[in-house]
Each structure stands twice: as structure tokens, then as C-alpha cells.
VEXGUVEX-495696 format. One record per residue (C-alpha): x, y, z; residue in one letter; residue number from 1. Coordinates in nm, 3 decimals. Layout:
! VEXGUVEX-495696
X | Y | Z | A | NUM
...
***
This chain:
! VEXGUVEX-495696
-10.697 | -5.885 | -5.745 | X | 1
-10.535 | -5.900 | -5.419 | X | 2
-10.667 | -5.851 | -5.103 | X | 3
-10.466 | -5.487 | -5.019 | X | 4
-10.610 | -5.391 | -5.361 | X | 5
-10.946 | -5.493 | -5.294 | X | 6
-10.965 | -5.348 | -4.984 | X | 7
-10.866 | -4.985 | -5.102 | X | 8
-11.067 | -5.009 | -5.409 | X | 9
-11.392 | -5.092 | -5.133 | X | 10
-11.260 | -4.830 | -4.919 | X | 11
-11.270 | -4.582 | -5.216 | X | 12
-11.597 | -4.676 | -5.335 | X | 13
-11.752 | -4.631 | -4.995 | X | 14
-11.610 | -4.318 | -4.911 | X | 15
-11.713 | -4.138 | -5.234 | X | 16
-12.097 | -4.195 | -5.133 | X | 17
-12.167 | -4.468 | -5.379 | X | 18
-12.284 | -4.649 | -5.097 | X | 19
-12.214 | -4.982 | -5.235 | X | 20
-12.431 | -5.336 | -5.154 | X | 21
-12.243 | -5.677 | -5.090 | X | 22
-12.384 | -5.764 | -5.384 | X | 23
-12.233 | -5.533 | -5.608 | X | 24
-11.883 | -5.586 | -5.419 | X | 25
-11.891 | -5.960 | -5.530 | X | 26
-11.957 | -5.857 | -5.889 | X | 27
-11.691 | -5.636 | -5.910 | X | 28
-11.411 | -5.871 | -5.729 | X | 29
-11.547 | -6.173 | -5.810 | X | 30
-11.616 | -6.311 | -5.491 | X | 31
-11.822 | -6.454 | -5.274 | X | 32
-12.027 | -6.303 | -4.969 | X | 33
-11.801 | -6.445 | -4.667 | X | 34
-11.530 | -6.297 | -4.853 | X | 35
-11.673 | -5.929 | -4.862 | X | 36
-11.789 | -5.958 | -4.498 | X | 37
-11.434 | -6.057 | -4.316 | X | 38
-11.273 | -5.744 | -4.572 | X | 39
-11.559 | -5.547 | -4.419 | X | 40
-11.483 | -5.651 | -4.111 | X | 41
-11.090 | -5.569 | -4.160 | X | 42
-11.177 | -5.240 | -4.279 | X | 43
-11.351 | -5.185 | -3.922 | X | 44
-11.135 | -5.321 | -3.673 | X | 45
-10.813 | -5.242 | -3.869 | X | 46
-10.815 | -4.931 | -4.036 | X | 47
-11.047 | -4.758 | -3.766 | X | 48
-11.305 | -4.688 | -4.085 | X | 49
-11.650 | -4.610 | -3.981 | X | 50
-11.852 | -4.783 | -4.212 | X | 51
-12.175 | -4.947 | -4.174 | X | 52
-12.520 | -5.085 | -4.338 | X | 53
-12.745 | -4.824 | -4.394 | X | 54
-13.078 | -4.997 | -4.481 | X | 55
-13.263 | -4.687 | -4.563 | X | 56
-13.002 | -4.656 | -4.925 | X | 57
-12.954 | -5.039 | -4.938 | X | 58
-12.589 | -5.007 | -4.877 | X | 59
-12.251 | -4.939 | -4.697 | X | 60
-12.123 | -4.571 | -4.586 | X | 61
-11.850 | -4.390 | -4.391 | X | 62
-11.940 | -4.188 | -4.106 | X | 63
-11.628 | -4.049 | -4.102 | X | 64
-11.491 | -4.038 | -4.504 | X | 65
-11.221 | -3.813 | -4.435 | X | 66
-11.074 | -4.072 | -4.211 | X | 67
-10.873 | -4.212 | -4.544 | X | 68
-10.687 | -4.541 | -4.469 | X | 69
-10.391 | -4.555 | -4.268 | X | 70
-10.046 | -4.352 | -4.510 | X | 71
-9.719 | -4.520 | -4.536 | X | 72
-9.454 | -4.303 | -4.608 | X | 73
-9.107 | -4.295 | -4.858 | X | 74
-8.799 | -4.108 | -4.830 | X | 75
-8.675 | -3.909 | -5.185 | X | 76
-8.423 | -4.187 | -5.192 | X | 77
-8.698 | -4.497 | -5.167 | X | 78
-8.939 | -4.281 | -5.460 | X | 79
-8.632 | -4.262 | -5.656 | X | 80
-8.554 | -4.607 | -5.657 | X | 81
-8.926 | -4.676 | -5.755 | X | 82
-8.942 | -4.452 | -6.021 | X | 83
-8.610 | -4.534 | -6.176 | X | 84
-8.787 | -4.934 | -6.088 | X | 85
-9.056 | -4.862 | -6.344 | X | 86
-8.845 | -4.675 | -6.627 | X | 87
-8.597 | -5.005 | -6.629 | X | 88
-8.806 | -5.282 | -6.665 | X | 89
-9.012 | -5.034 | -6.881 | X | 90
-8.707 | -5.028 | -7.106 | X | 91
-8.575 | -5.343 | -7.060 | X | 92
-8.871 | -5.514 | -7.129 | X | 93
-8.922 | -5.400 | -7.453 | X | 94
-9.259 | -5.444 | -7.455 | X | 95
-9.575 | -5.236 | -7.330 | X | 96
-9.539 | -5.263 | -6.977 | X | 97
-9.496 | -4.859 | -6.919 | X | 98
-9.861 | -4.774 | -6.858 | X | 99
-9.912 | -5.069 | -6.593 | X | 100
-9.620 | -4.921 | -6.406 | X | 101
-9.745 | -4.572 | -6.487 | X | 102
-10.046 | -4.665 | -6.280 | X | 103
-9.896 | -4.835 | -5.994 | X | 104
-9.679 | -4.542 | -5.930 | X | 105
-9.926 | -4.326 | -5.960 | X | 106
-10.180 | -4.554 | -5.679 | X | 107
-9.862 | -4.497 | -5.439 | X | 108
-9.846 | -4.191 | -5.532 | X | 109
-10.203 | -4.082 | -5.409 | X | 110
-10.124 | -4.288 | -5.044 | X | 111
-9.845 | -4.058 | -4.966 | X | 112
-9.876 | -3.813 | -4.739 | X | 113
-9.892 | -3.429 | -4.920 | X | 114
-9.583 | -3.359 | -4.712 | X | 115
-9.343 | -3.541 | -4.928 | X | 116
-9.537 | -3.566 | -5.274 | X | 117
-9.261 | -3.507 | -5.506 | X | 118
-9.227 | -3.430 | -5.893 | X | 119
-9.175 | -3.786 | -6.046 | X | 120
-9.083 | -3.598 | -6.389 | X | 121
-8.796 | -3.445 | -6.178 | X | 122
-8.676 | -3.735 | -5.980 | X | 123
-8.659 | -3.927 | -6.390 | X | 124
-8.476 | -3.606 | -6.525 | X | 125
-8.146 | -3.657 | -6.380 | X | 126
-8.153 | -4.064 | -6.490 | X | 127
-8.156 | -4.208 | -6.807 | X | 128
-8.095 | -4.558 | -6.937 | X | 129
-7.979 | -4.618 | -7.234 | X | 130
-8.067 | -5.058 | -7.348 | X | 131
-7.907 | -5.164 | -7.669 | X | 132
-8.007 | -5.459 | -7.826 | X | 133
-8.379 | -5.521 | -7.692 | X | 134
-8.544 | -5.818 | -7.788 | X | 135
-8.889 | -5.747 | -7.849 | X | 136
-9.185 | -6.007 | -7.653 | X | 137
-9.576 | -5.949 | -7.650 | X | 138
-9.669 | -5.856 | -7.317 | X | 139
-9.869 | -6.122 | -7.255 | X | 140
-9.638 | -6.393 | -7.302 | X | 141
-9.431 | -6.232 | -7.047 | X | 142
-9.705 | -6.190 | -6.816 | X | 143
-9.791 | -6.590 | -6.918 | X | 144
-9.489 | -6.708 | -6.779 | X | 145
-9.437 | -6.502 | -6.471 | X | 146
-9.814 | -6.617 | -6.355 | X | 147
-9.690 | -6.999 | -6.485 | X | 148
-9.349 | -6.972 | -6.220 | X | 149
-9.574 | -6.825 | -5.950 | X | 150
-9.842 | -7.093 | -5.951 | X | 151
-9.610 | -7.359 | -6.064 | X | 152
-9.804 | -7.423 | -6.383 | X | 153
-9.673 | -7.680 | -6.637 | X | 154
-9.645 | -7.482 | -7.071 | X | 155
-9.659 | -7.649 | -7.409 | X | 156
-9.401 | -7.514 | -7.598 | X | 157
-9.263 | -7.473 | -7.956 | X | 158
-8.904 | -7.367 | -7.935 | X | 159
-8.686 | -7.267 | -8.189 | X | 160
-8.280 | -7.326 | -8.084 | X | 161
-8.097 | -7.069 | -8.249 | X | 162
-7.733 | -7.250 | -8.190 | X | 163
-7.837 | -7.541 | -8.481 | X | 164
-8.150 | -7.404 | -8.630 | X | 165
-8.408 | -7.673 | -8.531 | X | 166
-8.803 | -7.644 | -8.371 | X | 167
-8.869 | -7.829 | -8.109 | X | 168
-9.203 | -7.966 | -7.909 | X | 169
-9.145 | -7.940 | -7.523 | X | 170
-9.301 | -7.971 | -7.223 | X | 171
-9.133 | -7.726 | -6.967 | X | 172
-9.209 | -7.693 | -6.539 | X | 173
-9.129 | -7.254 | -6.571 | X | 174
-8.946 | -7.190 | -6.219 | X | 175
-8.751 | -6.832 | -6.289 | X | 176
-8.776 | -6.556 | -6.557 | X | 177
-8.399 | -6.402 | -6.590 | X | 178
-8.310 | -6.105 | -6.823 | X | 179
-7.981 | -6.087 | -6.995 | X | 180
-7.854 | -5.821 | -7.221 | X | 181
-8.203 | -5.668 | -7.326 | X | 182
-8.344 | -6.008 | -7.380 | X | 183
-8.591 | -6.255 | -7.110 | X | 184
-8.542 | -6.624 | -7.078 | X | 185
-8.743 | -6.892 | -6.862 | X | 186
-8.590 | -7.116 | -6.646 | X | 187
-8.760 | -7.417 | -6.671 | X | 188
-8.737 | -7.797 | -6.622 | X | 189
-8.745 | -7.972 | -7.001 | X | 190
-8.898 | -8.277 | -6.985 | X | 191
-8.729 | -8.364 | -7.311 | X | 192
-8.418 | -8.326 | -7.159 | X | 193
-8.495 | -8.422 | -6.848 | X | 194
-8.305 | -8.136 | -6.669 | X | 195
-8.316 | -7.783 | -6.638 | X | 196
-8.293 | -7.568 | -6.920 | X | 197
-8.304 | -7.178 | -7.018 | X | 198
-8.618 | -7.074 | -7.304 | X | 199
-8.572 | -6.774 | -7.460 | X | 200
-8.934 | -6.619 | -7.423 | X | 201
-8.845 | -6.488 | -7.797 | X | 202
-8.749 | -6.767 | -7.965 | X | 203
-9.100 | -6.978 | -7.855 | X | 204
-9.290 | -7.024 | -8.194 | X | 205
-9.629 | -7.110 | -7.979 | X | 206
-9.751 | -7.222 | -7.625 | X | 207
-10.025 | -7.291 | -7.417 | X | 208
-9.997 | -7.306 | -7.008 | X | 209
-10.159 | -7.651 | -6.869 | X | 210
-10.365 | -7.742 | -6.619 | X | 211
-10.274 | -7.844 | -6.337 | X | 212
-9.951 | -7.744 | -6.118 | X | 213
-9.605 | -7.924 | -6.143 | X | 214
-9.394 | -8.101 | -5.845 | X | 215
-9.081 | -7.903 | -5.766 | X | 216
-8.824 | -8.097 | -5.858 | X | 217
-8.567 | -7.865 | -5.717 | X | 218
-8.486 | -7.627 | -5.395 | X | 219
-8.510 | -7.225 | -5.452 | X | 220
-8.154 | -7.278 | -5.372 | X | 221
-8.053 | -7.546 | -5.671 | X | 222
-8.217 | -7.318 | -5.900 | X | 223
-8.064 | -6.975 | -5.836 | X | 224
-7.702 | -7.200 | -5.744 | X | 225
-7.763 | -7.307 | -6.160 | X | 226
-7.848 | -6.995 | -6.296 | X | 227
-7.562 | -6.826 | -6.122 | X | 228
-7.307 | -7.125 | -6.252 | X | 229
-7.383 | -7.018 | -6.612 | X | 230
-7.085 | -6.764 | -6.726 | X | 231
-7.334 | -6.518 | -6.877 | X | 232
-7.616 | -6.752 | -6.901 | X | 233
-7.580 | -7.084 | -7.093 | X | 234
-7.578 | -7.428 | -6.984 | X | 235
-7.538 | -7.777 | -7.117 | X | 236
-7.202 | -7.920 | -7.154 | X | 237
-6.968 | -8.074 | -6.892 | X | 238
-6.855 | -7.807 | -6.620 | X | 239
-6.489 | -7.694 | -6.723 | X | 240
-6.241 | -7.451 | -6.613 | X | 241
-6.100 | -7.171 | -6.817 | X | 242
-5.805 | -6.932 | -6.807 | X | 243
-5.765 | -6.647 | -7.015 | X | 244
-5.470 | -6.430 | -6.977 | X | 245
-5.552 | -6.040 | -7.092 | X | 246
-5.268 | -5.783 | -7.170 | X | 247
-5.287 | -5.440 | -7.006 | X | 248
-5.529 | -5.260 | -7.277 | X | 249
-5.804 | -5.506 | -7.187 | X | 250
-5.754 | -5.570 | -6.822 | X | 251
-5.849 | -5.235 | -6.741 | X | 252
-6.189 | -5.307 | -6.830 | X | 253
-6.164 | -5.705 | -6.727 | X | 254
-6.067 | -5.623 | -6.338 | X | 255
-6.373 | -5.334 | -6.376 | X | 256
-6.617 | -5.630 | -6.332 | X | 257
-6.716 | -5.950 | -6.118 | X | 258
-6.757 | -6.213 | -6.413 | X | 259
-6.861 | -6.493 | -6.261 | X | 260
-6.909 | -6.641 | -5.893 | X | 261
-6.615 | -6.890 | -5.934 | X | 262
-6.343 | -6.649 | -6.099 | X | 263
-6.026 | -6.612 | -5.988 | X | 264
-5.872 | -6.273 | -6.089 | X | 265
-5.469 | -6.187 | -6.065 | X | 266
-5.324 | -5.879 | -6.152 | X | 267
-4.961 | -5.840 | -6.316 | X | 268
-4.699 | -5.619 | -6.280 | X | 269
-4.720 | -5.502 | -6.672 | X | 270
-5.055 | -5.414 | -6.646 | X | 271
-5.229 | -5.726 | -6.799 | X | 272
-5.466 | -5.970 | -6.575 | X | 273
-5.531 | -6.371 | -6.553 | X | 274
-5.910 | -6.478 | -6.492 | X | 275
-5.976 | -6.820 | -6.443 | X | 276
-6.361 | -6.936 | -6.377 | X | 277
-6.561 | -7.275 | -6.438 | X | 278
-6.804 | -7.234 | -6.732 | X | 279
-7.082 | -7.539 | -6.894 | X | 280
-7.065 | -7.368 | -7.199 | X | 281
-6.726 | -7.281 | -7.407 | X | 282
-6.932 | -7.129 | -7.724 | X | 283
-7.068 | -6.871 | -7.524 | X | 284
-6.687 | -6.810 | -7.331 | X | 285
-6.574 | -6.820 | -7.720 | X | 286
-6.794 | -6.563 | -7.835 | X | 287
-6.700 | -6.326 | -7.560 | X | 288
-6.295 | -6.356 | -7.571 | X | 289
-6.374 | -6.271 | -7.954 | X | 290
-6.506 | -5.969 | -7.835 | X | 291
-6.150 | -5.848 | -7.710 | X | 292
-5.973 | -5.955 | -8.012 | X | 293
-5.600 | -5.947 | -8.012 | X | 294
-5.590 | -5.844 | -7.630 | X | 295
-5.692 | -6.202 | -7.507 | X | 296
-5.547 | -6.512 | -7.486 | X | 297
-5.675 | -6.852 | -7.427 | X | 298
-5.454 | -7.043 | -7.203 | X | 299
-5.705 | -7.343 | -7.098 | X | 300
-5.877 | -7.591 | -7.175 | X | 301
-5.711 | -7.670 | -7.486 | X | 302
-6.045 | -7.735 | -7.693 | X | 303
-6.141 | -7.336 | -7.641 | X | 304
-5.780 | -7.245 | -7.771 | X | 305
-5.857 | -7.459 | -8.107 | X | 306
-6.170 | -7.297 | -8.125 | X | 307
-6.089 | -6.962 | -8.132 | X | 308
-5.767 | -7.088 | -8.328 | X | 309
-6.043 | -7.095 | -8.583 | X | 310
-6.214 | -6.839 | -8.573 | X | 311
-5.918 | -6.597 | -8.606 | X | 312
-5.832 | -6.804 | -8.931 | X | 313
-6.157 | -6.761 | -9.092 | X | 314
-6.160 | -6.402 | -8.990 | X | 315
-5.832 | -6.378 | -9.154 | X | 316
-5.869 | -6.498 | -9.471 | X | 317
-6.219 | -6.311 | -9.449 | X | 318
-6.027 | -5.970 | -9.484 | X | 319
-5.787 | -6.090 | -9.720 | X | 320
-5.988 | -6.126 | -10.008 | X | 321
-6.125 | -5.793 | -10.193 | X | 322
-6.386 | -5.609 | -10.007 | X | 323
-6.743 | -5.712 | -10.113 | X | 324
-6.914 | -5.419 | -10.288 | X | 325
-7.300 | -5.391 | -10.228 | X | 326
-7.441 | -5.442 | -10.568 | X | 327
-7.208 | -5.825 | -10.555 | X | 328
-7.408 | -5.902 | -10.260 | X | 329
-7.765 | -5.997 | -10.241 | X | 330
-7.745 | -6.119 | -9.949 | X | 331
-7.763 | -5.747 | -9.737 | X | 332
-8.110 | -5.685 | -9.841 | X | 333
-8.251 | -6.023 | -9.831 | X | 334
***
């Protein structure tokens, strides 16, 4: 628990008349005596609370319990923001997470001044997202790995690569937990590899966090600069540079968006766009000029042309043979 916590929770316990002993205080937060005394102490000479020893119940009391602890105070705008906070990562989690953000909002909540309490169920009515594609993770394991990056704390992991279908045994140093398109990934240093690498928290078969803490290998800096180099978020081959040339149906939605920190973006005069960025991974550039079809082009590197080259061929001949009725394919319900 930390220490704002603690003290609010003592506060709480004192002003309600439970009249509460050291003792019980370092049951309850698991601490030791010294500890409890300087957060009494805090509560006294920071909060103005009047609380003191009263020998004849054997524990602490408030002269004053309406005095509550000092209010902090939001704008609509900030408990919007909040609010909308908890129903994203709620959402984009895909896991549990909504009643331990219930409960935070709510502790706010109860600090703000009755002035500008406002309907949360109000605020949430005019707001709603809508993920697709959520990857579902166990709580826990999320919660695992966002303690392991916080107190740099080395993980056993089994790992499952989707891209060629093998399991792997890894040792990973967790530094950042990144979302991307209803899915979380780790970024983590792979001592297999010997470099930095992204985990998909979904894809790890088992794992275990060490003992221990890990030697930063790398500045806040290197690791948010390498996250940000990915095009949407793989890494791995040699950096390259790629041009695509768009016509005018899918440049409207191409100039829409930033797609990368590199890109270079020109308009032309028949409606169509160029974007040119630097990408370490051409399956996943591959995968997303596939997604525009006919309205893309590939103009470099050479080796992404020949792959999509490809994949239009197979996709081809795919619709040129008879369509596949259900009962000739077992394959849909396996």
C-alpha cells in the first residue's frame, strides 16, 4: 500500500471512533512501529488532524473528526477524462480490471468537495468506445508484468512466436508494457537474443518473475526511441526505407493519420499521396498495404514489391477456382 493510501485509510479509521492502537495499524499495513509513528506524526503537523493517545481506551482519536483531510479539487473536464480513463483501459484490457477502477474512482470521488460531485453515469453517457479485436489476458499476468517493469524484476518465460509456430524458453529484463490494436505486449530485453524484443503477454505459455532486480541496459530514452521506430510495432530485421504510392480513394484516409515518426507524406494533384517511412519489419508493412488492396502500390524496396507480388498471385488464383461449399470443408469447424 502506499503511503497516501495508508495515511487516509488511518485517518478514516481514527475518525470513525475505532480508536485504533499502533499495534493494530502495523497488522493491518504491514509495518513496523517507526513507520506508524512518523505517518502519525504527518497526520499532525500536515493535515492539521487532532489526533492523539488516549490511554484510558488504549488508542488513537480525533478531537476534531469533522476536520476531514485536506480536498483537492477537479474541473468537469479533468472527471471526464478520468472516467472515460477507467472505461478504456477497462475495455482495452480485456480482462477484469473494471471493478479496481470502479473503486479508485469512487475513493476520488468521496475526496471531492460536495460542490462539484457530479453524476459519473452521466459524464460515461455521452462516450462510448467501441474495441474490436481484444485479446483476452488473466489479470494477473498483466498486473505480473507491470510490477516486474516497475521494480526492474528479471521473468522466466515460455513464448510461443506466432510468425513460424515455435515455443521458446527465455529469460526477459520487462522495461515497458505497450498496447496495440486491443492486444498488450512487453518490452523486454531477451537474453536469447541478446537485444530488445516485444512479448506478447498472450502468446506466453508460462512464467515465473525472479528474484532479484536486473541492470538497465538501456536509457528511458533508447527504449521509447525503439518502440516508436517500429511501424506499428515489430522489430527485428535491418532498418529499411519504404515508399508506397496510394491513388486518390485511399489517400483520403492515408493523409487522415501520422503513421510513423519518420514518414514523409506528399500530396498529388489527382488526389493520390506518396508516404515514405523507415520500417525493421517488411511483413508487418506487407500485411498492412494488403489491407488497401488495389489502391496501393509498392514502389520501394524492391523485396516488399516481390512480396506482395505474391500475395496478389495466390489471392488470385484463390478466387479462380470454384467457391468451396461448407460441407467440402472440414476445416471451418475444426
Amino acid at each position: 500500500m502506499q503511503r497516501f493510501e495508508r495515511l487516509h485509510t488511518m485517518a478514516e479509521m481514527i475518525n470513525k471512533g475505532r480508536c485504533p492502537s499502533v499495534e493494530e495499524f502495523c497488522r493491518i499495513f504491514e509495518v513496523g512501529k517507526r513507520t506508524v509513528y512518523d505517518d502519525l506524526r504527518l497526520l499532525r503537523e500536515r493535515t492539521g488532524q487532532d489526533i492523539f493517545y488516549d490511554h484510558f481506551r488504549s488508542g488513537y482519536i480525533n478531537r476534531n473528526p469533522k476536520k476531514q483531510l485536506l480536498e483537492f479539487e477537479l474541473d468537469t473536464g479533468e472527471l471526464f477524462a478520468i472516467t472515460l480513463g477507467k472505461d478504456m483501459l477497462a475495455e482495452y484490457t480485456g480482462t477484469t480490471f473494471e471493478p479496481i477502477l470502479r473503486r479508485a474512482i469512487e475513493k476520488i470521488c468521496d475526496r471531492l468537495p460536495d460542490r462539484i460531485k457530479i453524476d459519473m453515469n452521466e459524464l460515461r453517457s455521452i462516450v462510448k468506445f467501441k474495441p474490436a479485436g481484444i485479446v483476452t489476458i488473466p489479470r494477473q499476468t498483466f498486473l505480473d508484468f507491470n510490477r516486474a517493469c516497475q521494480t526492474n524484476r528479471p521473468a522466466d518465460i515460455e513464448y510461443f512466436a506466432a510468425h513460424n509456430g515455435t515455443t521458446t524458453r527465455r529469460q526477459i529484463d520487462p522495461y515497458r508494457l505497450v498496447e496495440s490494436r486491443g492486444a498488450w505486449y512487453v518490452v523486454a530485453y531477451c537474453h536469447l537474443r541478446t537485444d530488445m524484443r516485444m512479448f506478447a503477454l498472450h502468446r506466453m505459455m508460462s512464467y515465473k518473475l525472479r528474484e532479484g532486480q536486473y541492470e538497465l541496459r538501456f536509457s528511458p530514452e533508447q527504449i521509447d526511441g525503439w518502440v516508436s521506430s517500429a511501424f506499428l510495432l515489430e522489430h527485428g530485421d535491418p532498418e529499411q526505407e519504404v515508399t508506397i504510392r496510394f491513388n486518390a480513394i485511399a489517400a483520403r484516409y492515408v493523409c487522415e493519420r501520422k503513421w510513423h515518426v519518420s514518414q514523409k507524406l506528399t500530396q498529388h494533384q489527382d488526389g493520390g499521396c506518396t508516404l515514405s517511412f523507415k520500417t525493421h519489419r517488411l511483413d508487418e508493412v506487407k500485411r498492412w498495404v494488403l489491407e488497401h488492396g488495389a489502391n496501393a502500390e509498392v514502389l520501394e524496396p524492391p523485396e516488399l514489391r516481390d512480396m506482395l507480388a505474391q500475395e496478389f498471385a495466390k489471392g488470385s488464383r484463390l478466387y479462380k477456382r470454384p467457391k468451396t461449399r461448407l460441407s467440402d470443408s472440414t476445416s471451418l469447424t475444426a
